[in-house]
C-alpha positions in Angstrom: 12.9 -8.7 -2.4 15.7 -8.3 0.5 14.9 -8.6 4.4 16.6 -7.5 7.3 14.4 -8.6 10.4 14.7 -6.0 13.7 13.3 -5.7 17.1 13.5 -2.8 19.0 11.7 -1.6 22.1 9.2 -4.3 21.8 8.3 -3.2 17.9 8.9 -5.9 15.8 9.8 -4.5 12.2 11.9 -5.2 8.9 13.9 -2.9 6.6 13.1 -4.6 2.7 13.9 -3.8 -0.8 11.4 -4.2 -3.6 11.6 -4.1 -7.4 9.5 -1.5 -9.5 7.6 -2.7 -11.7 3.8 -1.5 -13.4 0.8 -0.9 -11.1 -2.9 -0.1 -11.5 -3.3 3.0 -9.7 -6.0 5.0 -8.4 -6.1 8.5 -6.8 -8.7 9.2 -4.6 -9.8 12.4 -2.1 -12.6 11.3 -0.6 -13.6 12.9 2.7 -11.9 9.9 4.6 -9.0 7.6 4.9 -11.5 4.3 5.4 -13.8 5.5 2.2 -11.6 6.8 -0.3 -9.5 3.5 0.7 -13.0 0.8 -0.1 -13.7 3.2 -2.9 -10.5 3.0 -4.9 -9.9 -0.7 -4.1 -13.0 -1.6 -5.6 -12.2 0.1 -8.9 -9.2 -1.7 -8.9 -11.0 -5.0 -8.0 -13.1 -4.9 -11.3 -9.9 -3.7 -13.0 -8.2 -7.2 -12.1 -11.3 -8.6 -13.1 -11.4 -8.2 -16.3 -13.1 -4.4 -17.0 -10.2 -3.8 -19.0 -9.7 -3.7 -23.0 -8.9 -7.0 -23.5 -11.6 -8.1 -20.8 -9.4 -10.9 -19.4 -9.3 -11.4 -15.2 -5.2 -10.9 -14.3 -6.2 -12.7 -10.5 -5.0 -10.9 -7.9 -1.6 -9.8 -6.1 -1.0 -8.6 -2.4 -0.7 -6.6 -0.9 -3.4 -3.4 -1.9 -0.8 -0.5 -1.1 -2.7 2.6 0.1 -0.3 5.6 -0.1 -1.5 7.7 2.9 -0.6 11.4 3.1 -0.7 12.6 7.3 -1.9 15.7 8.6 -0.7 18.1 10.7 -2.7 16.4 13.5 -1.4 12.9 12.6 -4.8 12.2 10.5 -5.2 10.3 7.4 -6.5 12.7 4.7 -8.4 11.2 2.3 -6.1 11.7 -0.6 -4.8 8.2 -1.3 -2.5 6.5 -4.3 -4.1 3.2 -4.0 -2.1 0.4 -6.3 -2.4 -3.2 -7.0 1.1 -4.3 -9.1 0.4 -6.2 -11.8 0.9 -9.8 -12.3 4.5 -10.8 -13.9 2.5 -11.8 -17.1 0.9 -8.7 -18.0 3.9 -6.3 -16.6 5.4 -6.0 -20.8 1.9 -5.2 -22.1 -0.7 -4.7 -19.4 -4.2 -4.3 -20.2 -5.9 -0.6 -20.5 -7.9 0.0 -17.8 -11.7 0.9 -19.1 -12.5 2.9 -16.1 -10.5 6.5 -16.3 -10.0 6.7 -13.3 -7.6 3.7 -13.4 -4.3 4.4 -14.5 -0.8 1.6 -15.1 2.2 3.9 -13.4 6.0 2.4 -13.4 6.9 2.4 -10.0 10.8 2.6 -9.0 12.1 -0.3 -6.7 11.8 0.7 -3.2 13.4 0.1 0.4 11.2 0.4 3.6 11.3 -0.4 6.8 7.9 -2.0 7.6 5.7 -3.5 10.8 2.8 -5.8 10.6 -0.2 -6.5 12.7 -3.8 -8.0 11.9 -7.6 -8.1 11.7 -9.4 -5.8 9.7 -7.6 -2.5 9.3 -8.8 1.1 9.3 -7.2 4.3 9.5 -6.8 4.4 13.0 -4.9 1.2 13.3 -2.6 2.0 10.4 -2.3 5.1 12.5 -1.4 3.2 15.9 1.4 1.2 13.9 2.8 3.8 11.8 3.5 6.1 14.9 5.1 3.0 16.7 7.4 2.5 13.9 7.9 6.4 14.1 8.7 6.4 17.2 11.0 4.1 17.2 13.6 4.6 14.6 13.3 8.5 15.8 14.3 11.3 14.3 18.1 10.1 13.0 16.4 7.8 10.5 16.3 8.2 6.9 12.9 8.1 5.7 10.0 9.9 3.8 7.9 12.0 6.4 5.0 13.5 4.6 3.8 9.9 3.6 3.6 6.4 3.7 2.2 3.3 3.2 -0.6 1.2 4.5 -0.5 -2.5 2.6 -3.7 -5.2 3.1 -2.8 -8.6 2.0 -6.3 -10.3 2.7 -9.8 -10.2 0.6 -12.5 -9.7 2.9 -13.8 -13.2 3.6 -10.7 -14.1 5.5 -11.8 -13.9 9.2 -8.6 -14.7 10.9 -5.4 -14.1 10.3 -5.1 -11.4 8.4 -1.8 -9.6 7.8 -2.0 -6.1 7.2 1.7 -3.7 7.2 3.0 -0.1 7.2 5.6 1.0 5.4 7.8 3.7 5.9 10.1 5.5 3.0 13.2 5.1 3.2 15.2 8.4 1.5 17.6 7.0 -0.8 21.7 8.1 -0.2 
C-alpha cells in the first residue's frame, strides 16, 4: 500500500494504492443499507470461521469493505458487494466457501482517496463522510461516481476507538 496524507477545508483524507488480491464476497439487496450490510458480514464471518470445505478458521482481516451503490437522493440502496480479502496464506488456494451465497472474486489493485471517522457506523454516517470527501475534491477529480466504498475495521466488542473509512474510486488514466 502507498499513502499520500491531505487536508483540505478541514477534511482530513489520503489518496492510497492497494494490491488485488482474492476476496470472499457477498452480494446482497436487502431493503436497507444497515441490514443487507449485518446480513452479508455475518455470512462472511462463519466463512472465516471455518464453514468452508476444508473446515479450517482463516482469522480475520480488516477492514469488511461494503461496496455501496447511491441513489439518486444520495441514499444507500441496499445492494451491497460486501468482501473480506483473504489472508496471505490461503490467497494461492483459498478454501470453497459452503454457503452459495459466498463467492472468492480476484480483485484488481486499486487507488482511492479515503477519510476516516469512528464509533459504530451506519448508512447515514458513511453518508455524512462520503459527501464531505465529495464535496471536497469537487467535480475536477477523477473518481468513480455511481459507487463507493464503506470499510469497518473493528468487531463489535470494541467500544472505543473504532476506525471506520470511505473510499472513493479513483478512475484509472
Amino acid at each position: 500500500m502507498s499513502l499520500c496524507h491531505l487536508l483540505q477545508e478541514d477534511v482530513n483524507y489520503e489518496v492510497r494504492r492497494y494490491d488485488g488480491g482474492k476476496f470472499a464476497c457477498v452480494d446482497t439487496d436487502s431493503r436497507s443499507f444497515d441490514e443487507a450490510s449485518r446480513e452479508a458480514v455475518l455470512k462472511l464471518l462463519k466463512y472465516m470461521g471455518g464453514s468452508n470445505d476444508k473446515g479450517v478458521g482463516m482469522g480475520m482481516t480488516a477492514p469488511v469493505s461494503m461496496i455501496a451503490f447511491p441513489k439518486a437522493d444520495g441514499s444507500l440502496s441496499g445492494k451491497l458487494k460486501v468482501g473480506l480479502r483473504l489472508p496471505t496464506k490461503f490467497q494461492v488456494e483459498p478454501p470453497k466457501p459452503i454457503d452459495e451465497g459466498i463467492r472468492i472474486e480476484d480483485r484488481p489493485g486499486m487507488t482511492v482517496y479515503s477519510t476516516q471517522f469512528g464509533g459504530y457506523a451506519k448508512e447515514a454516517d458513511y453518508r455524512f463522510h462520503a459527501n464531505r470527501l465529495m464535496t471536497v475534491l469537487g467535480d475536477g477529480a477523477p473518481y468513480q461516481r455511481n459507487q463507493y466504498l464503506c470499510n469497518g475495521y473493528d468487531p463489535p466488542m470494541k467500544p472505543y476507538g473504532r476506525r471506520n473509512e470511505v473510499w472513493l474510486l479513483q478512475e484509472e488514466p
